[in-house]
C-alpha positions as a printed NumPy array, in Angstrom:
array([[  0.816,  19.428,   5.245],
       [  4.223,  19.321,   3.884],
       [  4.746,  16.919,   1.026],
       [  8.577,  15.241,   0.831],
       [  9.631,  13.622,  -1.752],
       [ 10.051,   9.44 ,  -1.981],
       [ 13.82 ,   9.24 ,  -2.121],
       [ 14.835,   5.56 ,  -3.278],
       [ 18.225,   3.993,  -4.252],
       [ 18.587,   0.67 ,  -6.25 ],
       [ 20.487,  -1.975,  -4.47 ],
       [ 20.146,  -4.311,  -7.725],
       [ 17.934,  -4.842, -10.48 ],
       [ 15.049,  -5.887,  -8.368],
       [ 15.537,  -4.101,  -4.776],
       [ 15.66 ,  -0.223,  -3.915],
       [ 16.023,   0.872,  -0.549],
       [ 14.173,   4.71 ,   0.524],
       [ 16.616,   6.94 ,   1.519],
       [ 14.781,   9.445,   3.719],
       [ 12.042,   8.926,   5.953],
       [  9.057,   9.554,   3.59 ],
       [  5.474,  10.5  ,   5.086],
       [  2.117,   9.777,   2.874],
       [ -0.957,  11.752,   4.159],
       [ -4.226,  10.017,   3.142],
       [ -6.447,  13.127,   3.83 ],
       [ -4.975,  13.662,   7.569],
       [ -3.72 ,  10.201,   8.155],
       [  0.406,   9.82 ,   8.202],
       [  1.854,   6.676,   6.796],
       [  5.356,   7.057,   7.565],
       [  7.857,   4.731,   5.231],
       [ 11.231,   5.101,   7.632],
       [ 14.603,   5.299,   5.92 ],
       [ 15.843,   1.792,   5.648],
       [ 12.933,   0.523,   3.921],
       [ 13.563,  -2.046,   1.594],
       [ 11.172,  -2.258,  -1.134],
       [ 11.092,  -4.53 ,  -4.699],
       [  8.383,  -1.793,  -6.171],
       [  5.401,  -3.025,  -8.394],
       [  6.19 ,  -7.216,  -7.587],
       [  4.979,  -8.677, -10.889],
       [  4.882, -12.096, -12.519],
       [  8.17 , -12.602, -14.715],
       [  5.821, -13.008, -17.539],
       [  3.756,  -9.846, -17.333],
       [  7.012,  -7.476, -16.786],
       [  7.216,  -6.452, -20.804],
       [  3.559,  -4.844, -20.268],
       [  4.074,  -3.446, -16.59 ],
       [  6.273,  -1.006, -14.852],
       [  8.244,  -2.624, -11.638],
       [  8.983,   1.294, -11.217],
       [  7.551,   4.429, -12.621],
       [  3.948,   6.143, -11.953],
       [  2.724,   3.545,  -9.552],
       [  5.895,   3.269,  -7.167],
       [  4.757,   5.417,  -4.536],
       [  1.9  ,   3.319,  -4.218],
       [  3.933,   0.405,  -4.783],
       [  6.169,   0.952,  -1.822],
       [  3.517,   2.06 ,   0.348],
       [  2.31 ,  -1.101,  -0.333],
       [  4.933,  -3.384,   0.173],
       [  5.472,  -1.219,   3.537],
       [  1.726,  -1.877,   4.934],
       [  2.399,  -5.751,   4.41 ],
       [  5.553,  -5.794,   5.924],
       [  6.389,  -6.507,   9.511],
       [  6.507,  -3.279,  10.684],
       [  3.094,  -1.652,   9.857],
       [  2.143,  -0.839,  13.265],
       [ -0.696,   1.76 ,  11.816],
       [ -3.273,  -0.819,  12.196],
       [ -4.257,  -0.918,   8.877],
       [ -5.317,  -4.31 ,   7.611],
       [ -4.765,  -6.065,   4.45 ],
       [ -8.205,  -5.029,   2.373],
       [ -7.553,  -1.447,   3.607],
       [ -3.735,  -1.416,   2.398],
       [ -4.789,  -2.598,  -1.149],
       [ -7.555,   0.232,  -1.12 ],
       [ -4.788,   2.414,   0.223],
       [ -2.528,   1.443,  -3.455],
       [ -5.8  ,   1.546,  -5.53 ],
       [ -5.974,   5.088,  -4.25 ],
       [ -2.493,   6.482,  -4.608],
       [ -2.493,   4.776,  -7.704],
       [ -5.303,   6.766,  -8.934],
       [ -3.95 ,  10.057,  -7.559],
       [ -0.757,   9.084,  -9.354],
       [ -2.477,   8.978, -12.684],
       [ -2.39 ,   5.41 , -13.516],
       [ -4.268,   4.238, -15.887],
       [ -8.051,   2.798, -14.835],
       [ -7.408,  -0.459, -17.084],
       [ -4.123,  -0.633, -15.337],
       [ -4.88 ,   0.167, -11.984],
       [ -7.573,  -2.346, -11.287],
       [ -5.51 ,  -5.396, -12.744],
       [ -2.887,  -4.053, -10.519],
       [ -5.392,  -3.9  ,  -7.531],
       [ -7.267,  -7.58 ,  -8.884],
       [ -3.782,  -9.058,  -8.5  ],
       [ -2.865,  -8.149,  -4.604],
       [ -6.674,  -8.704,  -3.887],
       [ -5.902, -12.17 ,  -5.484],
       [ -2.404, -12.965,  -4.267],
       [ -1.761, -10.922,  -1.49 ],
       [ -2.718, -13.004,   1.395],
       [  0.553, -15.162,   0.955],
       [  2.827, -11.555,   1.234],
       [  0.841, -10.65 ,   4.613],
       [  3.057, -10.642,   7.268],
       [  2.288, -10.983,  11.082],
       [  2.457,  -7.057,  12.421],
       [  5.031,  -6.009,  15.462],
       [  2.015,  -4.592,  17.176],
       [ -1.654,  -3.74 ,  16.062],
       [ -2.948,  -5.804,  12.868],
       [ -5.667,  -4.126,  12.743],
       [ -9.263,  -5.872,  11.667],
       [ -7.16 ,  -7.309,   8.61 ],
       [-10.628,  -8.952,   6.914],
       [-12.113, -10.042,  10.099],
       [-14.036,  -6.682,  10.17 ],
       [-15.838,  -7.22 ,   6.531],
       [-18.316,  -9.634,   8.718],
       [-17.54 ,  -7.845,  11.993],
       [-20.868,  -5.991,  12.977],
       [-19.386,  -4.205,  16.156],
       [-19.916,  -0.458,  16.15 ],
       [-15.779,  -0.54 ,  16.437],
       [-15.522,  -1.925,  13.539],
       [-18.255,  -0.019,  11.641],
       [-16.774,   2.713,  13.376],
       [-13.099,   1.96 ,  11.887],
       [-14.357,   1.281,   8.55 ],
       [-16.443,   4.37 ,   7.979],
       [-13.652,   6.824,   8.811],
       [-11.965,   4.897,   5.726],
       [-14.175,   5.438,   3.763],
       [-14.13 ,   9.083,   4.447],
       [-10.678,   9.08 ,   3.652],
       [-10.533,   6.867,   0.44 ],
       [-14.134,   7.718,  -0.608],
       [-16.372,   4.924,  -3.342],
       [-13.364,   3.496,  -5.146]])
């Protein structure tokens, strides 16, 4: 699988918009970020911005991210699976473990509010967690394939 590179352009000190399309394999599945994509890269709290990084190691996961809340996911991945999604890309991107999981704590935490109703499938979003169907183990156990024990 080709690998592109994540092409992004600031539109001010907060916003950056990606350039190209830009395609994210997790093991064989495509998440495709379309050109257009507005993104504001790591969101964090005004007062933790001297220790974090809006942009740097962890904005690939970062937009990824922001693009599996937004509107226009239609992969069908839900919420709990798009933070395990920047936990792992975060990882591979060789952010720090201490790092990482406050990262991941904080859109486990305060995610739900950023959620945003999906043009077509939404997935299980955290439905599933209780869900006993064999669809749902189904869907979940292909995940974990993918992302593996995080």
């Amino acid at each position: 699988m080709m690998k592109n590179k994540l092409k992004l352009k600031k539109v001010n000190n907060i916003f950056s918009v990606v350039l190209e399309d830009y395609t994210k394999y997790i093991k064989d599945f495509p998440i495709i970020i379309p050109a257009g994509f507005r993104t504001d890269g790591a969101s964090i709290p005004l007062i933790l911005r001297p220790f974090f990084e809006r942009y740097g190691k962890n904005t690939e996961a970062a937009v990824i991210h922001d693009f599996l809340y937004s509107k226009f996911n239609s992969t069908g991945i839900n919420r709990e699976l798009a933070d395990r999604i920047f936990l792992f890309i975060l990882k591979e991107n060789g952010v720090s473990w201490r790092v990482r999981k406050m990262m991941y704590e904080a859109v486990r935490m305060f995610g739900d509010i950023f959620w945003e109703k999906k043009i077509q499938n939404e997935g299980y979003r955290n439905k599933a967690i209780i869900d006993k169907s064999e669809e749902a183990k189904c869907y979940y156990s292909e995940w974990e394939k993918k992302l593996g024990k995080l």
